[in-house]
Structure formats: structure tokens, C-alpha cells
C-alpha positions as CSV (number, residue, x, y, z in Angstrom):
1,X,0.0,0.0,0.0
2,X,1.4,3.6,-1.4
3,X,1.0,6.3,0.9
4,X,0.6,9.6,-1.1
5,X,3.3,12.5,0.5
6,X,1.7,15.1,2.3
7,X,1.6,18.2,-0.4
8,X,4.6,20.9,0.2
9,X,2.9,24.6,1.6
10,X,2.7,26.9,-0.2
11,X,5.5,29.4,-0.1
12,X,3.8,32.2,1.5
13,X,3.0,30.7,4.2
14,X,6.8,29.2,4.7
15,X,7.6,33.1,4.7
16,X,5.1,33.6,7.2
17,X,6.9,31.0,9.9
18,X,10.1,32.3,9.6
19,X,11.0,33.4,12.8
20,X,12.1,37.5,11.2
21,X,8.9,37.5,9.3
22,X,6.7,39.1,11.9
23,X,9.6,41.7,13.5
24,X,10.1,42.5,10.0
25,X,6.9,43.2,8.5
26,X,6.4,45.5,11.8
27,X,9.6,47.3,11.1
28,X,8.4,47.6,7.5
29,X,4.4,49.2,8.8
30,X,6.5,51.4,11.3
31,X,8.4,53.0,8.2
32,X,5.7,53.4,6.4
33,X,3.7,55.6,8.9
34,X,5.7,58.1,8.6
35,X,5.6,58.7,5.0
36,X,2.0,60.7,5.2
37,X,3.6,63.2,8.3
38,X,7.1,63.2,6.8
39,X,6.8,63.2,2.8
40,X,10.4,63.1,2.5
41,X,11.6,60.1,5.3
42,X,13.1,57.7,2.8
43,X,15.3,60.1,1.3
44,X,18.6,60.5,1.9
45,X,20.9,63.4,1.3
46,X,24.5,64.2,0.8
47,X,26.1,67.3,2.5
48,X,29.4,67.9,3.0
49,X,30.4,64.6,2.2
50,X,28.2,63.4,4.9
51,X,24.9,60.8,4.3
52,X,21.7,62.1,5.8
53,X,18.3,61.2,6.2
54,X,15.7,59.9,8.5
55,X,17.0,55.9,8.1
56,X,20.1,57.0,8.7
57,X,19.5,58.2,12.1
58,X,17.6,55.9,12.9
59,X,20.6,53.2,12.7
60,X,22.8,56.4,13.8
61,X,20.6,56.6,17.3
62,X,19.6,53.0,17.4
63,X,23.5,52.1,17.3
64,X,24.1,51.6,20.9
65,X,20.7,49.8,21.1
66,X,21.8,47.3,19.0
67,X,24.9,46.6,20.6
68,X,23.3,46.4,24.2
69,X,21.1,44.0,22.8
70,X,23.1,41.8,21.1
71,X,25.3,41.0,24.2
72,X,22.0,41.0,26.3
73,X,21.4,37.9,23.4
74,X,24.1,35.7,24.9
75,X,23.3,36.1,28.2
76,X,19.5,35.4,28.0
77,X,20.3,32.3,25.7
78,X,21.8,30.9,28.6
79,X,19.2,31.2,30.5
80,X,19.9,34.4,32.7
81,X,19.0,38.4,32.2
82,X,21.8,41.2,32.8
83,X,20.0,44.5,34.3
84,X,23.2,46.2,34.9
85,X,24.0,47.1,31.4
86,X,22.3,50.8,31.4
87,X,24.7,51.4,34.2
88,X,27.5,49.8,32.7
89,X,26.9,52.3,30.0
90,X,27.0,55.6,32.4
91,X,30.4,53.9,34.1
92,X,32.4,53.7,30.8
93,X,31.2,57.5,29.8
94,X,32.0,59.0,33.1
95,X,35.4,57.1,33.5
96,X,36.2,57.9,30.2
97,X,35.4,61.1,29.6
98,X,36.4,61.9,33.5
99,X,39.9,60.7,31.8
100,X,39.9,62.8,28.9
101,X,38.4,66.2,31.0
102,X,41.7,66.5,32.7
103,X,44.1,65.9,30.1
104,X,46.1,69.0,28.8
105,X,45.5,68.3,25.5
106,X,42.1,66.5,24.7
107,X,42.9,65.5,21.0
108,X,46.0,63.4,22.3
109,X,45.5,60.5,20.7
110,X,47.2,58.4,23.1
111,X,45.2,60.1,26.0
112,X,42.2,58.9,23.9
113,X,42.8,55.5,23.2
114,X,44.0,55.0,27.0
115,X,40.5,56.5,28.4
116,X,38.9,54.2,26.3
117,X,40.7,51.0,27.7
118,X,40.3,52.4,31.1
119,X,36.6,52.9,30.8
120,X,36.3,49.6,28.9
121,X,38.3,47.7,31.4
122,X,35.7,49.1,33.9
123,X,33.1,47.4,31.8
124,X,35.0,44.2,31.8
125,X,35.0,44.0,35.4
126,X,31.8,44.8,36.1
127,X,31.1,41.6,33.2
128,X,33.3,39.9,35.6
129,X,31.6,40.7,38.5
130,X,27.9,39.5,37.1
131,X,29.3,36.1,35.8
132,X,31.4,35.2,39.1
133,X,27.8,35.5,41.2
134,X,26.0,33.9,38.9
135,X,28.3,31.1,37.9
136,X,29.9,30.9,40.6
137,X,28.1,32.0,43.7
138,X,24.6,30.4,42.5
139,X,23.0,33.4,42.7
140,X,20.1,34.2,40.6
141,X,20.8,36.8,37.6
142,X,17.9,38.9,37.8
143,X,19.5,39.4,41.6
144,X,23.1,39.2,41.1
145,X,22.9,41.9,38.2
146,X,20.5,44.2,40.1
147,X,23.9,45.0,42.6
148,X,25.5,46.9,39.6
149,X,22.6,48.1,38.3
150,X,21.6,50.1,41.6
151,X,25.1,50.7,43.0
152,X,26.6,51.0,39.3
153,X,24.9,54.5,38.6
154,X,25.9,55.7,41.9
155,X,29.6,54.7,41.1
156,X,29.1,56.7,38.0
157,X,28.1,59.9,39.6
158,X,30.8,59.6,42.3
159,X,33.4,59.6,39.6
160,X,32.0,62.6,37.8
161,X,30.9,64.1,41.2
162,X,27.2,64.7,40.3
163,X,28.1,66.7,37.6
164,X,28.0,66.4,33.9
165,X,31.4,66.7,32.3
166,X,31.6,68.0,29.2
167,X,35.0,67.4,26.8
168,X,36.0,68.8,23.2
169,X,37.8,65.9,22.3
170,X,37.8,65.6,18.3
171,X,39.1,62.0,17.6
172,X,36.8,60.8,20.7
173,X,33.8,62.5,18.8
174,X,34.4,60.5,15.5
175,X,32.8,57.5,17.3
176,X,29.3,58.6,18.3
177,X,29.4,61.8,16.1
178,X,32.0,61.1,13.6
179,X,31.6,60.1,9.9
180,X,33.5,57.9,7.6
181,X,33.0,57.2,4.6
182,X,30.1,58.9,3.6
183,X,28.1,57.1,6.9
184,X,28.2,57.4,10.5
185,X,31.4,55.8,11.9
186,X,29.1,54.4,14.9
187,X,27.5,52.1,12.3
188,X,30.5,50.5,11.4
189,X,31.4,49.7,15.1
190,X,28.1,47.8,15.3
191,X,28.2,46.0,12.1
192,X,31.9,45.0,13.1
193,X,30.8,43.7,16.6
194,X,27.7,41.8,15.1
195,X,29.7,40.2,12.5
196,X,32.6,38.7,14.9
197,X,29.6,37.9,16.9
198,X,28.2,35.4,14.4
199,X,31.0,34.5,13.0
200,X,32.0,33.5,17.0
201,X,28.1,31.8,17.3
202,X,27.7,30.4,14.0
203,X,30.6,29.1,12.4
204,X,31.9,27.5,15.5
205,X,30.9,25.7,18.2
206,X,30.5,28.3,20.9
207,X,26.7,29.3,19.9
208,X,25.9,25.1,20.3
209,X,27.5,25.6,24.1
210,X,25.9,28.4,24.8
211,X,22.4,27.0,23.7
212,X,23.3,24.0,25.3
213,X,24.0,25.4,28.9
214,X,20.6,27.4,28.2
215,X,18.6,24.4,27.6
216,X,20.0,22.0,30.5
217,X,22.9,23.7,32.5
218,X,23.1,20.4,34.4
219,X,23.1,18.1,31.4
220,X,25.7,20.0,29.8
221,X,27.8,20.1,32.8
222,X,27.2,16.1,32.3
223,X,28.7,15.5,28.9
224,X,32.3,18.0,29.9
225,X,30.9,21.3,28.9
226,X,32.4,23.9,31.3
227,X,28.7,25.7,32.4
228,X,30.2,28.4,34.8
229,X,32.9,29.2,32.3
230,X,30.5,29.7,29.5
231,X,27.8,32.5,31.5
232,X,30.7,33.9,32.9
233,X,32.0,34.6,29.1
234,X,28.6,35.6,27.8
235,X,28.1,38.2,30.7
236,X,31.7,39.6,30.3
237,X,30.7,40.0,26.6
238,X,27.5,41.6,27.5
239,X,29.3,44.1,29.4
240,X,31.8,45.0,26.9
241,X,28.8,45.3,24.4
242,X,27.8,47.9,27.2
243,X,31.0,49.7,27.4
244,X,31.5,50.3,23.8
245,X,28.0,51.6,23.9
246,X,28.7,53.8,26.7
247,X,31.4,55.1,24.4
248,X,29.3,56.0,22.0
249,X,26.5,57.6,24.1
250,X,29.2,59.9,25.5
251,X,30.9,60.5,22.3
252,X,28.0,61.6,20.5
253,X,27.2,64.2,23.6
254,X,30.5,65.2,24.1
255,X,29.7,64.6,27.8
256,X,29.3,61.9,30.8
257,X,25.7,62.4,33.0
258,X,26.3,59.7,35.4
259,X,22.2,60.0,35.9
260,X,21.1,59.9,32.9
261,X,23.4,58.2,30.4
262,X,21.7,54.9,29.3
263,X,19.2,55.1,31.8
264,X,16.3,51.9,31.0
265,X,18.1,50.7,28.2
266,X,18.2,47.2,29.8
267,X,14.5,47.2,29.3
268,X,14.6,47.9,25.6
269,X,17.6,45.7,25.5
270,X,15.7,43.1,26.4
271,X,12.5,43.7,24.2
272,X,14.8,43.8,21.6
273,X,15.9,40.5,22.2
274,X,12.1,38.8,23.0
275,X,11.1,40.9,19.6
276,X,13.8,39.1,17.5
277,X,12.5,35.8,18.8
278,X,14.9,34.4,21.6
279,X,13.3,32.7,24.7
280,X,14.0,34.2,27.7
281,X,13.9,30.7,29.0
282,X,17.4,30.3,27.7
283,X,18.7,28.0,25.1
284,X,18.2,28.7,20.9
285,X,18.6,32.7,20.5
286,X,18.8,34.8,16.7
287,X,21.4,37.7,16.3
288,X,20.1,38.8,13.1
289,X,16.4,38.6,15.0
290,X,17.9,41.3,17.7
291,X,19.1,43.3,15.6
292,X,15.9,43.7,13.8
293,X,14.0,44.3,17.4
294,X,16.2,46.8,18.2
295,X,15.9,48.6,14.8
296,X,11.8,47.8,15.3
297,X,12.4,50.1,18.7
298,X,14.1,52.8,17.9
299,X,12.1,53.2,14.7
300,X,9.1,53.3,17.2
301,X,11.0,56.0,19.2
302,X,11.3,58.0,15.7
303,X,7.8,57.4,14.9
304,X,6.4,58.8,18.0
305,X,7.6,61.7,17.7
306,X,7.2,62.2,14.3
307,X,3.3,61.6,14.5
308,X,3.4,64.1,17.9
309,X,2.0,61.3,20.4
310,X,2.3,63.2,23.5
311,X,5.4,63.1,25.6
312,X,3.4,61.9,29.0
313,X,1.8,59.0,26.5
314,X,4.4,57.5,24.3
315,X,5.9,55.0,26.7
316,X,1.9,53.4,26.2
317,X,2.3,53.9,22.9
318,X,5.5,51.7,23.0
319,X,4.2,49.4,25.1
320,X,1.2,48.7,22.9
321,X,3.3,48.3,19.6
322,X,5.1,45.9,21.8
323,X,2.8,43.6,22.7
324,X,1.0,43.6,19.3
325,X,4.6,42.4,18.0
326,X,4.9,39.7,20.7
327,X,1.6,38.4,20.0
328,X,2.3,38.4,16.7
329,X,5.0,36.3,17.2
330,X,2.9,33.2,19.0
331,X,2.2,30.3,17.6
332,X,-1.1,30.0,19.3
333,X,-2.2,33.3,18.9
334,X,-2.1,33.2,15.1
335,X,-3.5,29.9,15.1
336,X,-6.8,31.2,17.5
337,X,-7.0,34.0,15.2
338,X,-6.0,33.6,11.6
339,X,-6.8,29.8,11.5
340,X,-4.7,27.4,9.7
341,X,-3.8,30.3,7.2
342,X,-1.1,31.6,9.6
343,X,-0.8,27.9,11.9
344,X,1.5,26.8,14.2
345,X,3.1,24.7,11.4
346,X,6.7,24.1,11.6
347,X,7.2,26.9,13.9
348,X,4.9,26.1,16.2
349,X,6.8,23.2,18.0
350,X,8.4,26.0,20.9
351,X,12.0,26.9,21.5
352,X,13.0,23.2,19.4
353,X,11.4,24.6,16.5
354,X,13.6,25.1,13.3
355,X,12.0,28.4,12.2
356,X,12.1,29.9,15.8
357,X,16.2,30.3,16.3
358,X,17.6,30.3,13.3
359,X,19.7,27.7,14.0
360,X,19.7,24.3,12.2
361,X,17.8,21.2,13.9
362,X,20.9,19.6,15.0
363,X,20.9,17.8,18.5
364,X,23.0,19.6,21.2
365,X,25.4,17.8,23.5
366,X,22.3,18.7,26.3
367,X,19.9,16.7,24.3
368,X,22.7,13.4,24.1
369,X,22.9,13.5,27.8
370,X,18.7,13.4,28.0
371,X,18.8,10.4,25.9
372,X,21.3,8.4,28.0
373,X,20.1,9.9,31.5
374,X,16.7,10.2,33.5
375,X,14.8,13.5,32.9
376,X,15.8,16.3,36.0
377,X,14.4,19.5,35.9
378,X,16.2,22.3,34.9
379,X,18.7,24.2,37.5
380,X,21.3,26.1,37.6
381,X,24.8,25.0,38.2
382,X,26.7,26.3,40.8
């Protein structure tokens, strides 16, 4: 007896279960709404040698966004949540630009270049700091990270005394105000750290450890995989992802607020991520998917205010474009809504899913150890 194979679907609705589809076509409708208030928004112009133009900007401001996020990626795919970034950021500006302040001459390139290390080396620590109680220590992230992020901003404004210090620092400028090239030098920082970020992810095997100790800590620890070693990498690199932020926050302001500098960008950090389609249950996670959320929220941050939603509204506004995305992303949801035209399908199997990591269907060294050993529930190593 010949079973007849089940026919292929139709490509559209493939499209429709890739895990970018959704964050994308939002990105797409957010552009779009701006066209009837700002005629001009997809153009871009050339002065002085310079690229400008609303997209522009929008990747210009979104920059240190993006790179927030995508260390914030790493740390959530192994199953923990960094809250200390946004005053990682305001540590790196004020120790820098603290540096730079009292320097005789502020274009030095060498006085430049060692503020830089100093405030990243900062940020390093502080990565250090995050992974050693976590790993180490046992404690839980949302915990151990919440030390830096309260006592973090208060180190900041001790180094710049409560004040905000301004600096006229040309070469520091170029990397949150500069241009090269025709395009904001910023954007080539982030398209730098991205692509050694999936090149680190995806052509070798540290993105299958890092999913691994996100699905099962304990059943990676089985099979050899150093756990502690691994978190304590992804939050160092989170806080690095921080610092060079922080650079460019200060750079682009030509000044350190202790207070203010990347104040809640761990919460759009982390939309970001849950908008490109990671679990914040750990384990599969999508750089190119982050990158798109963060681009999806700072094109909403352009959009509110180029459609004048008032200023004591728009973080409801944000939060209802939000949710709409997120939902938009469920499985069930589109099944209860659209029917089978927009089904669970393929992508609709959870965090295993093909569609819904970007990563192929390969079993992880977590999964092997399953197979050989009785099911525990998931915990944390310590």
C-alpha cells in the first residue's frame, strides 16, 4: 500500500513562519507611517560629504541599542538576564570622559585611546563581577545583576561628582558623532561587533554551548561542557557590548551624565531581544532577530515623535506596539486568530522549533545526555 506524500505549503505561508517575518513586516508598517507626516523620510541626502536622512539616524541613534542587545542575546540564551547594562553604559562614559576632562591636550591621541581601555576595562569588570555570582556564587541573575545596576549608577556619579562633564575631544567624537566614509562611523562599530559575533556563534561551536547550557545547564555540565565558564563569558561580553556603547553615548554628547546616560536601556535591551524571537527561558537565541528588534524600537521611538504622540503618552504607545509584535510572534495566537492560514506549522513546536532560532535542527550535547540519563528538571549549576 502507497501512501501519497503530504503536499509541500505553499510558499507564503513558509515566509510567514520564519522566525524575522513578523519583526520585519512590523519594522516595515513602522516605516511606512511616517511617510504621510514626513513626505520626504526615505530620502537621503548628501552634505558635506556626509549621508543624511531619516533611516540614517535611525541606525545612527539606534546604534548603541543594538549593541546592548546583542550582548544581552548571549546572556538570555543561557538562560539568565543582565539589568546592569544601562549602568555599565554611564560607568564607561564617566570614566572615560572623566579621563579625557583632565588631560592638557584633549585630541592626544594616546590620552584617547588610554580613556577608552580604562573605561572599557571598567566594563569588563563589572562583566566579571555579574558572571562570578551567577556562575559561581549560584545566585540568581535577575539578583546578582541588580547590585551593579543600583550601585553601578551611583559609582558613575561619584566619579564625575554629580556633575555632567563636558570634553571637546575631536578623535573621541568620530565614534558617536564622527563620519567615515560617507556614513556614521558608529554604524560601522556595530556591524563590526555583530559580524565577529556570528561568526563567534555560528561558524563554530560556541553558539551550540551556549544554547546548550541554556537548555539544561546540568546536562551540559554532564557530557564535559564547562557551564560556569561559559555564563561567565557571555556576561563579560555583555558588558563589553555595554562599554562600547557607553562610548558611543558619551561620544556623540561630548559629555558623561552619570544619571542619565543609558538610563532603561536594559528594558529595551531586552525587548529587543524577545522581539527578534529568543526565549527568555534560555537556550536557541537569533542575532540577526535582535538586531531587527532593536531597529523595530528605535524606529518606534522615531515614529512617536514624528506623529506628535504626546510626551506623557508614548511609553503606552511603546508598550502597545510591543505587545502587538509579541503576539504576533505566538504560535497560538495566530492559530486562534487567523486559523490554519497563519498555523503553528513548523514553527509552532516552541523553542526546538527550526523556524524559531535560526539555528539548524541539529541535536545539542544537552539533548545526548537526556537520551542516556533520567529526565531532572532544569537548574542552575553552581
Amino acid at each position: 500500500m502507497t501512501t501519497t506524500p503530504p503536499a509541500p505549503a505553499p510558499r507564503w505561508r513558509a515566509l510567514t513562519q520564519h522566525h524575522l517575518f513578523w519583526p520585519v513586516a512590523v519594522l516595515v508598517v513602522l516605516l511606512l507611517i511616517n511617510v504621510p507626516f514626513t513626505p520626504d523620510f526615505f530620502s537621503i541626502k548628501m552634505t558635506d560629504g556626509h549621508l543624511y536622512g531619516s533611516l540614517v539616524s535611525i541606525v545612527l541613534f539606534g546604534s548603541p541599542l543594538i549593541l546592548v542587545a546583542v550582548g544581552m542575546t548571549l546572556v538570555i540564551a543561557t538562560g539568565g538576564i543582565d539589568l546592569s547594562v544601562g549602568a555599565v553604559v554611564a560607568i564607561t562614559g564617566a570614566l572615560t570622559c572623566s579621563y579625557i576632562s583632565d588631560q592638557s591636550d584633549q585630541d592626544a591621541l594616546s590620552g584617547v585611546f588610554l580613556a577608552m581601555g580604562t573605561g572599557l576595562v571598567a566594563a569588563v569588570i563589572c562583566g566579571l563581577w555579574n558572571g562570578f555570582l551567577v556562575a559561581r556564587m549560584g545566585i540568581q541573575p535577575i539578583i546578582a545583576t541588580l547590585i551593579i545596576m543600583v550601585a553601578g549608577r551611583g559609582v558613575a556619579q561619584l566619579i564625575t561628582d554629580g556633575q555632567i562633564i563636558t570634553i571637546n575631544s575631536e578623535p573621541y567624537k568620530l565614534i558617536g558623532g564622527g563620519y567615515w566614509l560617507t556614513l556614521p562611523f558608529s554604524i560601522f562599530v556595530v556591524a563590526a561587533v555583530v559580524a565577529v559575533t556570528v561568526a563567534l556563534t555560528r561558524k563554530t561551536a560556541l553558539g551550540l554551548l551556549v544554547e546548550s547550557v541554556g537548555g539544561n545547564a546540568e546536562a551540559s555540565r554532564l557530557v564535559g561542557i564547562r557551564s560556569r565558564r561559559i555564563k561567565i563569558m557571555c556576561y563579560v561580553f555583555c558588558a563589553l557590548c555595554a562599554g562600547i556603547a557607553g562610548l558611543m553615548i558619551s561620544s556623540n554628547t561630548s559629555a558623561a551624565d552619570g544619571n542619565n546616560a543609558g538610563l532603561w536601556i536594559e528594558l529595551d535591551a531586552i525587548l529587543a531581544v524577545v522581539i527578534g524571537g529568543t526565549s527568555l527561558l534560555g537556550g536557541r537565541f537569533s542575532i540577526g532577530g535582535t538586531v531587527v528588534g532593536a531597529l523595530v524600537i528605535q524606529t518606534l521611538t522615531t515614529t512617536i515623535y514624528t506623529i506628535g504622540v504626546p510626551t506623557q503618552t508614548n511609553l503606552v504607545f511603546k508598550a502597545a506596539v510591543v505587545i502587538v509584535v509579541c503576539l504576533l510572534q505566538s504560535p497560538k495566537f495566530r492559530a486562534k486568530v487567523f486559523g490554519n492560514r497563519f498555523g503553528p506549522g513548523k514553527f509552532g513546536s516552541g523553542k526546538g522549533a527550526k523556524g524559531g532560532s535560526g539555528t539548524s535542527d541539529a541535536a545539542t550535547p544537552a539533548d545526548a545526555a537526556q537520551t542516556t540519563t533520567t529526565a531532572t528538571p532544569k537548574m542552575e549549576v553552581s
